[in-house]
N, C-alpha and C positions, 0 to 999 in steps of 0.2 A: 304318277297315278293319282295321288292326291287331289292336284291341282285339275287333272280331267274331272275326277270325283266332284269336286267344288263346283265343277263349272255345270258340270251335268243337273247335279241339286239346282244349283238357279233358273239355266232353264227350264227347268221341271218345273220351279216351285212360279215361273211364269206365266205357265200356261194359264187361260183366260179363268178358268173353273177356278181353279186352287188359288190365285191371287185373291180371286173374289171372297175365295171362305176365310182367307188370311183377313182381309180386309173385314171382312163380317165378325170377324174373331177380334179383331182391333175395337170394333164397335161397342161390344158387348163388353169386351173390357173395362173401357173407358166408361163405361153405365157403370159398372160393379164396382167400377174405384170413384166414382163422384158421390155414390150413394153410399154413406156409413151405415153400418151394419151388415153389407153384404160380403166385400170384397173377393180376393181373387180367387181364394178355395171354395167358396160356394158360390161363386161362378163356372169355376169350372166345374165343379160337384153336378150343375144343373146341366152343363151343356156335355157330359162326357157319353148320356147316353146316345147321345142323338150323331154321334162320330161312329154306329154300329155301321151304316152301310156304306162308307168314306171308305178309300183305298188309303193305306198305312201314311203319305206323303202329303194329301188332302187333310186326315184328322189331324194330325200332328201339329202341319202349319197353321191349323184354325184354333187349337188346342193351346199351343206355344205361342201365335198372336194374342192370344188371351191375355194367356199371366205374363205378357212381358210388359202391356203397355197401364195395368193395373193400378201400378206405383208412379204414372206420369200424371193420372188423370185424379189421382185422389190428394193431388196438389191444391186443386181449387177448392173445395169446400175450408181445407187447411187454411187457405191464406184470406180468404174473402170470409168465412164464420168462425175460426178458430176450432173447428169440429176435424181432424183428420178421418180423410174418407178408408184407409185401413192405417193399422198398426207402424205402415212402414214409410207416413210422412208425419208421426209424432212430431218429431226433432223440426219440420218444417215451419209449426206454428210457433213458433218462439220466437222469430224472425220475419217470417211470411205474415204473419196477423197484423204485428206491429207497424206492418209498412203500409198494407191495405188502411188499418184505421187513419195514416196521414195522407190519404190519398196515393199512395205510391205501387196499391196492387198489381197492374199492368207492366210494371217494372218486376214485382216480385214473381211473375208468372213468366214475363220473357226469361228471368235468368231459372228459373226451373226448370222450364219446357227442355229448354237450348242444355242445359246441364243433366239432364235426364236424357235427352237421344245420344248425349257424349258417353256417358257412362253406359247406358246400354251398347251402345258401338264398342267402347272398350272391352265389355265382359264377352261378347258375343267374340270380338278379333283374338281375345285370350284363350276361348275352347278351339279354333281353329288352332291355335298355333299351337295347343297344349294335343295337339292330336299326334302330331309325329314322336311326340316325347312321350304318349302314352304307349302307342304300339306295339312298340319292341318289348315294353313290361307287360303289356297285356297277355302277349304270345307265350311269354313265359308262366303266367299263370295258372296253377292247375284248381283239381278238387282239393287239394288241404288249404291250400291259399284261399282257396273261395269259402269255406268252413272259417276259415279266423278273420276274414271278412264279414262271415252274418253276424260270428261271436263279436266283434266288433260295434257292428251295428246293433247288437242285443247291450251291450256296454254304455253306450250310449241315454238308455236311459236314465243313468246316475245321474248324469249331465244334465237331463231333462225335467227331472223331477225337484229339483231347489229344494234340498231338505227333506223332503216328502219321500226318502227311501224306497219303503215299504210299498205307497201308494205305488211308485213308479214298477216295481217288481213285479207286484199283482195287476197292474195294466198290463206290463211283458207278457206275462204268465197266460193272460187273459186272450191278448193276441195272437200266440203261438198255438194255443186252441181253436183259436178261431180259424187260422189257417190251415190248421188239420181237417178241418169238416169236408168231407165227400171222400172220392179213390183216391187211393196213396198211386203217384205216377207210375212206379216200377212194378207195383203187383196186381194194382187194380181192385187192391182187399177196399172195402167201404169202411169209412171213420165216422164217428158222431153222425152218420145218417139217419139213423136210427128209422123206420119206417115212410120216411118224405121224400116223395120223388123232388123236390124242390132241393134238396139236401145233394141232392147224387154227384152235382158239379162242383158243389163249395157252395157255399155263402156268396148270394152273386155280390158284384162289387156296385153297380152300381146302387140298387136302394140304400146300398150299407153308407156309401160315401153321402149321399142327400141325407140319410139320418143323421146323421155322425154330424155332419156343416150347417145343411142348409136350413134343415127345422127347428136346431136352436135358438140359430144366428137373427129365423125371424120370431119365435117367440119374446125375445127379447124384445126385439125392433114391435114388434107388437101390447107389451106391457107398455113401454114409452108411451104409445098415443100420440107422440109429439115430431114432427116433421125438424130438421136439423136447425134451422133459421127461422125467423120471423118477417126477417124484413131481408131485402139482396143489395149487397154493398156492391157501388158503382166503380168499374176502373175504364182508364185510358186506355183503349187498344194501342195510341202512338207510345207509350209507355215502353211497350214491351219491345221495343230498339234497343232502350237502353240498357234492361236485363241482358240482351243477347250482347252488347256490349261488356258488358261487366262480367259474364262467363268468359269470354277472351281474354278479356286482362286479368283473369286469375286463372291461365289457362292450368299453371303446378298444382295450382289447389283442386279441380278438376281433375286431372289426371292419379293424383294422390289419394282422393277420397273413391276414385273408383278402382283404384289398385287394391284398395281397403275392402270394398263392397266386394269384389271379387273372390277376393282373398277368405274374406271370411264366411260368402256365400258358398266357398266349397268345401265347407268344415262343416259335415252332418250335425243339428241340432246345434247350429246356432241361433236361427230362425230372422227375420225379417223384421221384429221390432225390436232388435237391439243393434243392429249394422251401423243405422244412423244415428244412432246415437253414442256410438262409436266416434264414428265421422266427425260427426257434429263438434265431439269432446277433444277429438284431434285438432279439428280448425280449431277450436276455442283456446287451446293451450301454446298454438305454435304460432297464429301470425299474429303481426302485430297489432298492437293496441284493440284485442278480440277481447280482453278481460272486460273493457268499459262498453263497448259495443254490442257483445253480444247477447240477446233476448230483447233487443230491443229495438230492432226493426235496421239489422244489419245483412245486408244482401250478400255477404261470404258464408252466413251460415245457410241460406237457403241454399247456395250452389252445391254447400257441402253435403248435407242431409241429401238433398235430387238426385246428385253424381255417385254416391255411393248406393242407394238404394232399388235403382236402375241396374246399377252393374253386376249387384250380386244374384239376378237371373242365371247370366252367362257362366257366373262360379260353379252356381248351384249345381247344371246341369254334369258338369264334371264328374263329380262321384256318380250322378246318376247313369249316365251313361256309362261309363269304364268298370264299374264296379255292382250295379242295381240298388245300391245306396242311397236313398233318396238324398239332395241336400238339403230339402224344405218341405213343409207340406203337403206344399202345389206340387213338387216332383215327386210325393208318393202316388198324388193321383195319377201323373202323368206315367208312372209306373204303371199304374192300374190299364190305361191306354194302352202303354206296350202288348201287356197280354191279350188284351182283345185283339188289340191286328195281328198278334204270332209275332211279336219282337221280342230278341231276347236282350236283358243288358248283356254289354262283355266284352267281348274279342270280337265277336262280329259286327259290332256298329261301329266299330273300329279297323273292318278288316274287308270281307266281304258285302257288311251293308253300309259301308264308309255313306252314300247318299241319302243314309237316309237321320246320317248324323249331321249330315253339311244342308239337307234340308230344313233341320231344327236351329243351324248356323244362322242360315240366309231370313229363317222367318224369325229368329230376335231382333235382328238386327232393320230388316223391313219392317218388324211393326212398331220398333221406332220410332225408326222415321217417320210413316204414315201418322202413328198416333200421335205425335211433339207436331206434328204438322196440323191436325183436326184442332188440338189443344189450342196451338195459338189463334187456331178461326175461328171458333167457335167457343172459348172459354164462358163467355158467357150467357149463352145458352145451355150449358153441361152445367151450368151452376145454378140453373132452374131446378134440374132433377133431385138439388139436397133439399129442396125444399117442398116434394111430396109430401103428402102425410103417409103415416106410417097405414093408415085405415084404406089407401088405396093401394098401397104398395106390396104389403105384403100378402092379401087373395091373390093380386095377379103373379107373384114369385112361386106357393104352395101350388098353385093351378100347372105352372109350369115343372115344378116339382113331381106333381102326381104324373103327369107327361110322361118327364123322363122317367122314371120308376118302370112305368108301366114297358117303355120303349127298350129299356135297357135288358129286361128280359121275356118282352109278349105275350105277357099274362098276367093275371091279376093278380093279388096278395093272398089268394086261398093256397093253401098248403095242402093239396093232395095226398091222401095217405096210400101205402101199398092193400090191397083187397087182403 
């Protein structure tokens, strides 16, 4: 049943339409991880609205080609300006800069690209497999199990707050009101409504997710004034042979850092810029002669930082799926997604809508490939976009922002009172 499941999702997720918004979703990716400042949550923040009139198999694979290929494409600003295009190729420019400044970029991009579709492929073939072993637990799980699940999930903030307690508590506290606003499901009594037809359904999710991401992410990118680079460092496209060569002779090291990315990508609130530097800390202590080599334009730390940070996608999705625990931020949005198509986490995406878990299989592991595939053609032209200015970039982002806003619930920001 499985293995039909699997197959059904593929052709499904082949058909000419949904390929196309996979592949559109790759796109727009690979824009949101070349340009620092945006990255892959207020990417998806801006495009979540616009997934309202998508059928559940459509949004998802355009949604989940998004934030998979995020961390392939924000290789290049890393290694060509030393600016990491998000949080989760930090660990990249320590190694990746220093090979660009001796001429050797085109080499440091083949073993990324090549080392990032492997660890994506890994994390994506680890929720497959992690499916028949969740099943039998999931079935068994009831309402108290799912109760010491959210308490779980509410526990988590100790984790998240570094010191900061109290702060972390009164965010909890803050959000679990939030999520009270509009009918209680079981009685239909109204909460925090207070007189706003606006209020009656909750707090919609989409304006809340563009405020929350996307309008800080550009005020900031806004104060700068200043575009990522000044000048664009040149590399060898024939280069990037010998990266892909140098991911295969470190095939353990490879598999290792995305057993790692995996691994810790299904552990809620760990988040995405400390994986790789995990990784990175691993290769560094364990192969050889890494203590003299590395940060300083050594191609085992790039493979290591790419291979784990790709994989912990596929982790991620784990708790979110089986459990509705996000693993990362991007999967709380992609939470937000479920609800709008009627997906529940749980037993059913596990049981009943098995296809439409093996849909989100096939489009990590697709946009991949597509995106380590555009990377290698096109690298240096995505390495133009770091060098917008911030004075043309971010009108056209807010423009798109008020868009979605407006799209995600078809009306404008006045708040109607009751007569």
């Amino acid at each position: 049943m499985v293995f039909e499941q699997a197959l059904h999702a593929f052709f499904n997720l082949l058909d000419p339409l949904r390929f196309a918004f996979v592949v559109l979703g790759v796109f727009i990716g690979l824009f949101v991880g070349v340009v620092p400042g945006i990255g892959g949550l207020v990417g998806l923040a801006l495009v979540l609205p616009f997934t309202f009139a998508m059928d559940p198999h459509t949004a998802l694979g355009f949604l989940v080609g998004l934030s998979a290929v995020t961390v392939t494409s924000d290789t290049i600003p890393a290694v060509l300006f030393g600016v990491p295009g998000t949080v989760g190729s930090a660990a990249t420019v320590l190694d990746g800069h220093p090979m660009a400044k001796r001429g050797e970029a085109g080499r440091a991009f083949g073993a990324a690209f090549t080392a990032s579709v492997c660890g994506g492929l890994f994390g994506a073939i680890l929720l497959a497999v992690s499916i028949p072993v969740l099943r039998p637990f999931m079935l068994a799980v009831g309402t108290p199990e799912l109760l010491a699940v959210c308490a779980l999930g509410l526990t988590l903030v100790a984790a998240l707050s570094q010191g900061a307690i109290l702060k972390g508590i009164a965010a909890a506290c803050l959000g679990i009101m939030i999520s009270a606003i509009g009918d209680e499901p079981q009685t239909g009594e109204m909460r925090w409504a207070g007189d706003s037809y606006y209020l009656f359904e909750g707090l919609p999710l989409v304006p809340l997710a563009l405020g929350l991401f996307a309008i800080p992410e550009m005020m900031d990118l806004a104060i700068s004034r200043l575009s990522v680079a000044r000048t664009e460092i040149k590399h060898d496209r024939w280069q990037q042979l010998q990266g892909v060569k140098d991911v295969f002779r470190n095939w353990y090291l490879v598999i290792k850092c995305s057993a790692i990315g995996s691994l810790l990508g299904s552990i809620p609130g760990i988040g995405a810029s400390i994986i790789d530097w995990i990784a990175y800390g691993y290769a560094a202590r364990t192969l050889p002669g890494a203590a003299e080599s590395f940060g300083k334009g050594d191609v085992r730390g790039v493979i290591a930082s790419e291979s784990s940070n790709n994989a912990k996608e596929g982790g991620a999705l784990v708790p979110t799926l089986a459990f509705g625990v996000p693993g990362s931020a991007s999967m709380a949005l992609l939470l937000g997604a479920f609800m709008m198509h009627g997906i529940t986490p749980g037993p059913k995406l596990l049981t009943t809508q098995l296809d439409v878990t093996f849909t989100m299989i096939w489009s990590v592991a697709i946009a991949n490939i597509v995106g380590a595939g555009l990377c290698f053609a096109f690298a240096g032209q995505f390495a133009k976009l770091a060098l917008v200015r911030a004075g043309i970039l971010v009108p056209i982002v807010l423009a798109v922002t008020a868009v979605g806003a407006y799209q995600g619930s078809r009306t404008c920001w006045i708040w109607p009172s009751l007569p």
